[in-house]
N, C-alpha and C positions, 0 to 999 in steps of 0.2 A: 664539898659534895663530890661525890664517883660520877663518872665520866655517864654520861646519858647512855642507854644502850644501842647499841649501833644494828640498823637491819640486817638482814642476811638473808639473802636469796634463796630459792625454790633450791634445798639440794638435789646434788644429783651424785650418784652411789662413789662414782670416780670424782675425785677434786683436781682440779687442772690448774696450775699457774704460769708464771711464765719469768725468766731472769731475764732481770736487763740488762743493760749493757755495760762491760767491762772493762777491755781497754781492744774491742776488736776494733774501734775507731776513736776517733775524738766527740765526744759526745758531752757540749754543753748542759748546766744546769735544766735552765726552759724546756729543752727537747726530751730530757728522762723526765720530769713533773708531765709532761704533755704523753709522754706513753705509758707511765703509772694512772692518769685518768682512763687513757686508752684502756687499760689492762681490765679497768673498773668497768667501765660504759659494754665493751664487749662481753661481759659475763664470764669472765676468769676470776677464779677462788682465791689467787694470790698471788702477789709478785714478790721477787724475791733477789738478794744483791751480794755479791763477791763480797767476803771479806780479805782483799787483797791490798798490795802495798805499793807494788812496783811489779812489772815483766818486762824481761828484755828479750824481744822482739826480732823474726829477720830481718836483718838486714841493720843490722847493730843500732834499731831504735829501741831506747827503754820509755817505759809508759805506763800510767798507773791509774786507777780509778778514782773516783771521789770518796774519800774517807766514810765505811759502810754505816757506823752509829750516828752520825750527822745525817745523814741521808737517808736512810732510816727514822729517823721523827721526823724528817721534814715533810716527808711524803706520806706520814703517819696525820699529818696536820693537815695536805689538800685531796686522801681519800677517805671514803667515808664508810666502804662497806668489803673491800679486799683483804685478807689477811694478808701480813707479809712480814720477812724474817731476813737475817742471812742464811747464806748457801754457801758456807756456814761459817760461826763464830768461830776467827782462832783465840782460843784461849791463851797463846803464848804474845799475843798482842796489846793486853792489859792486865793488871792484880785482877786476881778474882773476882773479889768486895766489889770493884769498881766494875767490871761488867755486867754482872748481878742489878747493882744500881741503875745504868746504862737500859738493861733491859727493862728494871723493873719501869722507869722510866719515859720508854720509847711504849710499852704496855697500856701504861696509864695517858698517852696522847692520842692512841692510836683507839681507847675506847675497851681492849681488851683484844685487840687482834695479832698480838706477838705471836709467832711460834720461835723460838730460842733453839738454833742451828749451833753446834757447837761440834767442833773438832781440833785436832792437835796443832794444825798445819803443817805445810810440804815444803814450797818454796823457797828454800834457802837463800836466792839472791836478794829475797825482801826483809827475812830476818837478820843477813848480815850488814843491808843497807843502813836500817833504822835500829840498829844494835838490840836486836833480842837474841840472846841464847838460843841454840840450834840443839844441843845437845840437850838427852834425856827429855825428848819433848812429850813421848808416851806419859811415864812417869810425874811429869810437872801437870800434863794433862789430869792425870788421875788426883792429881791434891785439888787441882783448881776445879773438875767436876765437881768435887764432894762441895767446896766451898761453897758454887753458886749454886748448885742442885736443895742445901740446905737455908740458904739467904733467900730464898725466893720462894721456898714451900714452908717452914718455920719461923725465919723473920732476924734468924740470929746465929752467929756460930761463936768458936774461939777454937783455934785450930794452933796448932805447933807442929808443922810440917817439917819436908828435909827443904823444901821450895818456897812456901808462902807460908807468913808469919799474920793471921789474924786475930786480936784481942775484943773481947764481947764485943763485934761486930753489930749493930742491928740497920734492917735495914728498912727505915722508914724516910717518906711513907712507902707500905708495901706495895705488891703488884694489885693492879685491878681488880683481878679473878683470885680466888681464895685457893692456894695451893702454887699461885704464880702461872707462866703462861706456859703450856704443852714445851718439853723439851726434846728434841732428837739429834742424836748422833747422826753426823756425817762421815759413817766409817762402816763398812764391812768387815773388817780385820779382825781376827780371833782378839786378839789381846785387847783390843778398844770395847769391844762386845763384852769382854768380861769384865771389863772398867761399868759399864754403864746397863747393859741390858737387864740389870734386876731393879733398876725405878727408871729407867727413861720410855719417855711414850710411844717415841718412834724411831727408827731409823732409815738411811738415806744411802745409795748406790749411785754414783756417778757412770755417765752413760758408758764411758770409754773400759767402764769397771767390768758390767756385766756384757755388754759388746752390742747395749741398744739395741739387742730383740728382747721376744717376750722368752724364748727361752732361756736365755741366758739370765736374764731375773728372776725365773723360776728355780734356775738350778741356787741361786745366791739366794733366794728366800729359802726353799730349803731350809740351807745350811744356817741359815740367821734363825728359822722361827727355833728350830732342833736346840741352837741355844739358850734362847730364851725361857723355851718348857726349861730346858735342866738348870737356869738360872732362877726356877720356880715362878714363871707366868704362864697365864692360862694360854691358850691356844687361841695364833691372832690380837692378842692384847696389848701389844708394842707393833704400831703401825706400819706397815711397811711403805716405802714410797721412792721415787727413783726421778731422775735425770735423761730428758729424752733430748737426743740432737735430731732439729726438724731444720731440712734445707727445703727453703722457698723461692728458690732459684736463687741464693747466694753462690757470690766465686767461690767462699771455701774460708772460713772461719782462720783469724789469722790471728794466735793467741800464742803461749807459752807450750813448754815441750809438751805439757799434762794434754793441749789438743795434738799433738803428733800421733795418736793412735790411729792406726788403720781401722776404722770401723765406717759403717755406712750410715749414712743417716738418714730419718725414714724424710721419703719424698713422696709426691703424688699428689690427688685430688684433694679436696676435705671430705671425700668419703674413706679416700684410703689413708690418710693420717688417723683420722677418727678411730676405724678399724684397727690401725698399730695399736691407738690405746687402748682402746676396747681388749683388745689381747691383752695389754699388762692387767689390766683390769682382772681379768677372767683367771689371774696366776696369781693374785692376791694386792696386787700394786693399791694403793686407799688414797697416794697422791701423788702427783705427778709435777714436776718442772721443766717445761719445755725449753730447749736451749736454740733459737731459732738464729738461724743464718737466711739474710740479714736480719740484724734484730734492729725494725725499725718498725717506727708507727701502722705504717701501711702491710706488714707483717703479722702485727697483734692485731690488727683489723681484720686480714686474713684468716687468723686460728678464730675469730668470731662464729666464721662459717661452720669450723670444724665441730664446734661446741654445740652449734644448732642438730648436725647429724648426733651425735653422739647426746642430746637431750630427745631425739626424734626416734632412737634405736632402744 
């Protein structure tokens, strides 16, 4: 029998989620399950989890998350009404087939709440650690898109790639949802965009990308929707959605080069967080992942407030 339908809350026009925690600290199993509830009970749309392997750290510590497709159905298993995804899948982390499956998987526990994060990945110290291939990760990317893009919305491929070799693949049972679960790119990059923005649904801007105001996401939607028309979708029909760094009186996020970007992060009341997004909001943004310093219970409790303004405005 299909997974019971899962409720869904009053929307509200902007969708707000929130990442947890990566390797800014050590962060037992119990404490992320207890802020994935958190995420739920305060009225957040989704949470969402690094597909990472390893960073090394200052001060010559290396550190690395909980493996994101375990953890990912686990938390798919004690919530009951948040959507949540990676931020995002590297496809250079598994065969294709088998991520596809993975999702289709993690889809059907979760009741139908996947959304399917997929990008090349960056981090060379984690694919040289766990021996994947660094080189031509664009390209490997674009075989392994097609792969899962059609195992999840058809049910079947056979592919003879330069990268991945699949034979009548099928993949039963299917996803949940009939056509598989919403997919987006986590990439602004010309070349990734033209890999994917003619069937994926959404795609995804990291805060340090556009510089975490609203205009600089504006100027990046621009240039993403421009490609999308001339990749022949209608105006608006591939989602836009972005990556906000919110300090709440954190020391200062202590993660891999990728946070070494000089950018601000928005600070203030819950009227003036609200307000930031309210702004991405107003320049097209459809969903949002908050990246909070500190990222702790008493933090996602805090954007509670924020959530109240911005359902109140």
């Amino acid at each position: 029998m299909p997974p019971a339908e899962v409720p869904r809350p009053m929307s509200r026009p902007l969708r707000v989620g929130v990442q947890l925690p990566e390797v800014e600290r050590r962060v037992e199993w119990p404490e992320l399950v207890t802020m994935a509830r958190t995420a739920e009970d305060v009225g957040l749309d989704s949470i969402w989890l690094g597909d990472h392997l390893l960073y090394n750290l200052p001060g010559g510590v290396t550190r690395g998350p909980w493996e994101v497709w375990t953890s990912l159905a686990a938390l798919a298993a004690v919530t009951e009404r948040v959507e949540l995804g990676p931020l995002v899948a590297s496809t250079s982390f598994h065969a294709p087939a088998m991520l596809a499956k993975m999702a289709s998987t993690v889809d059907a526990i979760s009741g139908g709440r996947l959304i399917l994060g997929l990008g090349c990945g960056w981090n060379r110290r984690e694919f040289e650690a766990y021996g994947f291939p660094y080189d031509h990760r664009v390209a490997r990317f674009e075989e392994a898109y097609a792969i899962i893009r059609d195992l999840l919305r058809d049910g079947r491929v056979d592919v003879e790639g330069t990268y991945y070799r699949v034979r009548d693949c099928v993949l039963d049972p299917g996803p949940t949802r009939p056509g598989g679960p919403p997919l987006m790119i986590g990439s602004a990059s010309p070349r990734m965009l033209g890999i994917t923005l003619p069937t994926v649904d959404a795609w995804n801007v990291w805060w340090s990308v556009y510089g975490n105001t609203a205009t600089g996401f504006a100027d990046v939607r621009a240039r993403v929707e421009a490609a999308a028309v001339a990749a022949g979708r209608g105006a608006g029909e591939v989602a836009a959605t972005a990556a906000v760094l919110v300090s709440l009186g954190g020391a200062g996020r202590v993660m891999g080069e990728d946070y070494n970007a000089p950018v601000s992060p928005v600070r203030g009341s819950a009227s003036d967080i609200a307000g930031h997004l309210a702004e991405l909001a107003a320049v097209g943004a459809r969903h949002l992942q908050l990246v909070l310093d500190p990222i702790t219970r008493d933090s996602i409790e805090a954007i509670g407030d924020v959530l109240a303004v911005l359902d109140a405005g």
